[in-house]
N, C-alpha and C positions, 0 to 999 in steps of 0.2 A: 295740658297740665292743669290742676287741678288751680285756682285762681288763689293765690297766698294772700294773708293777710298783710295787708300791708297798712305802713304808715299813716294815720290819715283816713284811714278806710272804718275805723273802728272809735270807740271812745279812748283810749289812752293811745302817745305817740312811743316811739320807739324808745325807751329807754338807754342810758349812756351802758355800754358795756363794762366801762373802768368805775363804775359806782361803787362807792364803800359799801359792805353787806357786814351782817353779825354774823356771821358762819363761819367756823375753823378755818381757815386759808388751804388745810390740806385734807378736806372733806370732800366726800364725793358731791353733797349739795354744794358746795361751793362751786364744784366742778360743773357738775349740770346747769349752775342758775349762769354762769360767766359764757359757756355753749351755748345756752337759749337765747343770748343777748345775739351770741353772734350769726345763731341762724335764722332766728328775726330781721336780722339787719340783711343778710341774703335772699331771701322772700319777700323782704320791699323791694329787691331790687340791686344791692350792691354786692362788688367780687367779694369771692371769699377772702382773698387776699389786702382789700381795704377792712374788713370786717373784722378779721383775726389782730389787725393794728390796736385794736383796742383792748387788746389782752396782756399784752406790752407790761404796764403796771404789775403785774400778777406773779408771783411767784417763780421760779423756773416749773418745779413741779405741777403746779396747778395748774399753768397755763398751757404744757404738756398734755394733761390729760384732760382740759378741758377742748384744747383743737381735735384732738383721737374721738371725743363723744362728736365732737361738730361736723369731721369727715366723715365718720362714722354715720353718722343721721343725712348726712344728705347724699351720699352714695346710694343709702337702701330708698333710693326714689321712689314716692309712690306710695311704700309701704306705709310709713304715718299717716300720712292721708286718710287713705283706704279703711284702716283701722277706725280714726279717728270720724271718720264719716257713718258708722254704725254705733260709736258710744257717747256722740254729744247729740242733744237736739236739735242743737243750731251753732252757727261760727259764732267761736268766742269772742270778746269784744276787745281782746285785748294780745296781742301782737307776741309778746314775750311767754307768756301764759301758754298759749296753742304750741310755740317753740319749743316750752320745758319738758310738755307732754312727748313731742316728738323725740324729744332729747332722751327722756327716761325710756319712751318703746325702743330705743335703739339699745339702749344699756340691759334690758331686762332680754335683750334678742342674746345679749352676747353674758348675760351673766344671768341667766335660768335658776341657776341651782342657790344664787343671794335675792330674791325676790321682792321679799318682805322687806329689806332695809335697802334693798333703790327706793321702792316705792316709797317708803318713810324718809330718806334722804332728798326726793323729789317733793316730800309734802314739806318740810322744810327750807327748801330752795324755791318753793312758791310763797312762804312766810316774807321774801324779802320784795316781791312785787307786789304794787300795790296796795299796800300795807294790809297784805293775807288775805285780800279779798277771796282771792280762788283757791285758797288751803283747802275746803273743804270738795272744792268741787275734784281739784286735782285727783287727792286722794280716791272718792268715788270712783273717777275717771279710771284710773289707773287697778284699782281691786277690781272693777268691773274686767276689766281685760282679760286679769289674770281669771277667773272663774269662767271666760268664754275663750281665751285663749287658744284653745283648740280649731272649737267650731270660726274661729276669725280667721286663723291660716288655711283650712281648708276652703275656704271660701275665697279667700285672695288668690287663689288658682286658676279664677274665673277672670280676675283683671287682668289683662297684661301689663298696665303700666304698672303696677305692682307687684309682676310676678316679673318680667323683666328689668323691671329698676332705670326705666328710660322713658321720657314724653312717647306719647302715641304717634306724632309726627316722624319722628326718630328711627321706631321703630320701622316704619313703613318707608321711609325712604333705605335703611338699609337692606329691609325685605327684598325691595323692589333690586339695588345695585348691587347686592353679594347673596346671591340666594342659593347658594351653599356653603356658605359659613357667616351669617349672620349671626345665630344664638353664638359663636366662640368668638367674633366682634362683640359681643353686647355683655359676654361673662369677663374679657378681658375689661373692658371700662368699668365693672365692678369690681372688681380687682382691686386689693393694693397693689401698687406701683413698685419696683426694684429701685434699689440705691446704686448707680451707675456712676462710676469715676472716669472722667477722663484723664491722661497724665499728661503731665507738661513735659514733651521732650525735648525741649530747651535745659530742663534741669533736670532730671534722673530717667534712666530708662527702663520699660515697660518691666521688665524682667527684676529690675534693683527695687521697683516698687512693689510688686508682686510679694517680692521675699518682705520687703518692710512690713505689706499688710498683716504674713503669715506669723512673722515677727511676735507682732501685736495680738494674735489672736484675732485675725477676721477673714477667714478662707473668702476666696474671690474665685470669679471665673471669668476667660478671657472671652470677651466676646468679637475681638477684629479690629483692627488701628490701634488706637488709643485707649480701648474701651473695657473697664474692667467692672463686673458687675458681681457688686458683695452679698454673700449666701443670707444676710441682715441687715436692716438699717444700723446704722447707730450715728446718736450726734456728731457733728463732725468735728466739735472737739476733740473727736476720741480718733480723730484719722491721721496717721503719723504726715506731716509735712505740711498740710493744708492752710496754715498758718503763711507757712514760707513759701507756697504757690507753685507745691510742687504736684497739686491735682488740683482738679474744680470737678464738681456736682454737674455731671448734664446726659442724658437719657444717651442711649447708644442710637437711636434713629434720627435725636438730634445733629450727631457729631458727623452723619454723613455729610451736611451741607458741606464744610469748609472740604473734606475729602475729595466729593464731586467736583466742589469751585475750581481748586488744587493749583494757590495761587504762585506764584512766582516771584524771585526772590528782584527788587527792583520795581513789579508794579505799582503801578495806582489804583487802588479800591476803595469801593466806595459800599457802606453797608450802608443800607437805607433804613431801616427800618430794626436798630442796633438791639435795642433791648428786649429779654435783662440781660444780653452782652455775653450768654457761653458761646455764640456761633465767632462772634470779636473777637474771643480771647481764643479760642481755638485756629480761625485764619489767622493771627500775629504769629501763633505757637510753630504754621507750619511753614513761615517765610516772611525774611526781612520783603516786608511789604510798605507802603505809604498807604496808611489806611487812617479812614473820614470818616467816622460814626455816627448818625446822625438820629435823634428819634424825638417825639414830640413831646415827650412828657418829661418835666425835669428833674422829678424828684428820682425816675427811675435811669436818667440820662445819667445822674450824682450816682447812683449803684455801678453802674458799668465803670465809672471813672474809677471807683474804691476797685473791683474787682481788677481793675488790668494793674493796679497800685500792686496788689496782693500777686499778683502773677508776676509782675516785673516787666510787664509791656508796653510800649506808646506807641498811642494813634492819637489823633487831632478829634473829641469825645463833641459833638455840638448838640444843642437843642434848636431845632426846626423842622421844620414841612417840608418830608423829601422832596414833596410834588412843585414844593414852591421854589423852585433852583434860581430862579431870579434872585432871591433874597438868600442864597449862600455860596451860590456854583459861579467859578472863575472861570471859566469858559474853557478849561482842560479839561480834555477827555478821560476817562476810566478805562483803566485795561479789562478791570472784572466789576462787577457790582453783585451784589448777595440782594435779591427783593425778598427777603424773611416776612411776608405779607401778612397784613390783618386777615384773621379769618374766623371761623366757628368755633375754631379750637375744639372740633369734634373726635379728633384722634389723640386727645391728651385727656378725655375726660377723669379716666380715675385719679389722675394728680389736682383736678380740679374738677369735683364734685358739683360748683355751682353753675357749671355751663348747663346744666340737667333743668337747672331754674331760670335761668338766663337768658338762653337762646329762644328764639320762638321759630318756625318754620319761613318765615319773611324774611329773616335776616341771613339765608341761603344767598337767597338775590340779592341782598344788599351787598353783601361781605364782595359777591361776585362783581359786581357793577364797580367798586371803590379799589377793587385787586386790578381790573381791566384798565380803571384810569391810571395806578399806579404804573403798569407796564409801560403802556402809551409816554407818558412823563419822566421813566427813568429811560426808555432806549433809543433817546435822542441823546444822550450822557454819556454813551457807550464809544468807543474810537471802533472805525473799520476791523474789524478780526477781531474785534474783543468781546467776552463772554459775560451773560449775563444769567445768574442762579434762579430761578424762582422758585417758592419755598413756599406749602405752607404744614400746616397741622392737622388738617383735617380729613375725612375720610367722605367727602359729599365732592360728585367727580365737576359739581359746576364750577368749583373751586378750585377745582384740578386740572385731566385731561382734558375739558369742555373747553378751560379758560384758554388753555395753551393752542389749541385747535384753531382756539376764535382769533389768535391773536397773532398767528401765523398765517391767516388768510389777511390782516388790517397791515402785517408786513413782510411782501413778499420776500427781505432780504434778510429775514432771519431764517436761520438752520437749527433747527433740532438736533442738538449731539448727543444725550441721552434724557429717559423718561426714567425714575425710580419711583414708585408706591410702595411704599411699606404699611402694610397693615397692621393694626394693633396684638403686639403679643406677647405673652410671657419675657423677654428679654428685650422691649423697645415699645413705643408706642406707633399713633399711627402718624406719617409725615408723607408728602409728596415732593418730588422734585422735576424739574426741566431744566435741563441745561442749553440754552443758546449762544448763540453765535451770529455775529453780524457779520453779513457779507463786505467782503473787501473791496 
């Protein structure tokens, strides 16, 4: 990956996202300069999902189309870059500035035919960094583009991280694990993503919602269980019921976990690793279970608890270290445990654009080495016969088949009940499963 500017790195530090500016509130600079903050903030180094928090202030509308430019720009990986590396002399010194430009080549990729007034709404949204330092250069920056515009995409032909919109690492590990169909791996993570509902059938059934949706005006299509996935996004204000938790937001290759788990009505489970909490709220949906939620971070531990609020569900929601069971585990055993493990998050990229920036080819083995302690630490928690889920997102098999492999020879008394790989595609993203079994 090409080395981003970062914080620190340059003469100005990151500027706050939520800053007052003089710009219409519903102007496209507004929209580009409030994007540039936030994908500066992703290229030092932070999710896109802390990054976008700072947009919060901002209008509904503005803040709308300023995260569309921000997914938008870090999806087409590479591309900025690339570009950008044939029309400056040298890296700019300044973090938000390099963003805006990126911000605007994504906006003139998707609106060709209004050229002249991005480029002028981007020389304006550079007015507020800085105090206009790089007004002038912007604008250069950007009319140079357009006048070589051509000869700059024929020649990005030549890149692949450019021409495929993935690190070079990336690429080559998929090469090497899917080598016949890696390019339809690598167009699906450029991809927009589907708006996928699961239903709660606790409260209406799949068929009464179906009709609600059509009701409404939002043709759907079934995709198997619970899983209905709409022909368009739309806010989910605008989804009949959701309010009263009679659906939730969650990918259809998500929704196999609880499927697979296929808990029973009376056990004990244990989700280890809970949030943001649809796999939670899907195992409650399909069985009066006793279930223990556990995840480490608490502001997203506080979502999950709102989320089963809005569904009508209880489980016991806690913040802690699955791994650390001294410090929460009563010495009763688990019928089922869900390990939804940390991973690459390589098989969810197009919902999240800044794994592309984030990940480095190291953290393969890291993610793996921290997933193998986690096994080790949750299936001593398990009772004799009881099954244990392992889960993750990604589509890297160290992460995956390798782990399970490995972790089947460290215990001879687990059973393999089933393997599920889903790879990433039009109707689901990419996820892994194992389903084990402790011998009796």
């Amino acid at each position: 990956m090409r080395k981003p500017i970062l914080a620190g790195n340059g003469t100005a530090p990151l500027a706050a996202a939520g800053a007052r500016s003089t710009l219409a509130p519903d102007s496209l600079a507004e929209s580009l300069l409030r994007a540039a903050h936030v994908i500066a903030a992703v290229r030092s180094g932070r999710s896109l999902t802390v990054a976008l928090r700072a947009l919060d202030p901002a209008d509904p509308a503005t803040r709308a189309a300023a995260q569309e430019v921000a997914y938008g720009s870090l999806r087409r990986y590479g591309c900025g870059e690339f570009i950008l590396r044939r029309l400056l002399d040298r890296t700019l010194p300044h973090a938000e500035t390099e963003a805006l430009l990126l911000a605007t080549l994504y906006r003139l990729h998707t609106r060709p035919d209004a050229a002249y007034m991005v480029v002028d709404q981007a020389v304006s949204a550079a007015g507020e960094l800085v105090g206009g330092a790089f007004r002038g250069l912007v604008n250069a920056v950007l009319r140079n583009y357009l006048r070589q515009r051509e000869a700059l995409l024929t020649a990005m032909a030549d890149d692949q991280e450019a021409t495929f919109q993935h690190p070079a690492w990336w690429l080559a590990r998929l090469r090497r694990t899917y080598p016949d169909c890696w390019p339809e791996l690598v167009g699906v993570g450029n991809s927009l993503p589907p708006m996928t509902l699961r239903v709660n059938r606790r409260r209406v059934t799949l068929n009464d919602y179906v009709e609600s949706l059509r009701r409404s005006g939002l043709p759907c299509r079934e995709l198997g269980g619970s899983a209905l996935m709409l022909d368009r996004p739309v806010a989910v204000d605008a989804l009949p019921g959701f309010a009263d938790g009679l659906i939730s937001i969650q990918d259809a290759g998500a929704q196999r976990a609880a499927e697979l788990l296929q808990p029973m009505a009376g056990e004990r489970v244990l989700d280890a690793c809970c949030a943001p909490g649809g796999k939670t709220g899907h195992l409650l949906e399909l069985a009066d279970i006793e279930l223990l939620a556990l995840d480490i971070d608490g502001d997203r531990t506080r979502r999950v608890q709102d989320n089963l609020r809005r569904l009508g569900l209880v489980a016991t929601v806690r913040v802690a270290d699955c791994t650390a069971s001294e410090q929460w585990w009563d010495g009763q055993p688990f019928d089922a445990i869900l390990a939804d493990v940390p991973c690459t998050a390589s098989g969810v990229v197009r919902r999240h654009p800044d794994i592309k920036y984030l990940r480095r080819e190291s953290d393969v083995r890291r993610f793996a080495r921290l997933q193998s302690a986690l096994l080790d630490k949750l299936w001593p928690l398990l009772r004799p016969g009881g099954r244990l889920l392992y889960a993750t997102c990604s589509v890297f098999p160290e992460e995956n088949g390798a782990q399970i492999d490995a972790f089947l020879v460290r215990q001879p008394g687990a059973l393999r009940l089933a393997e599920e790989r889903l790879l990433p595609r039009e109707e689901h993203d990419g996820f892994f499963y194992a389903l084990l079994r402790k011998a009796l």
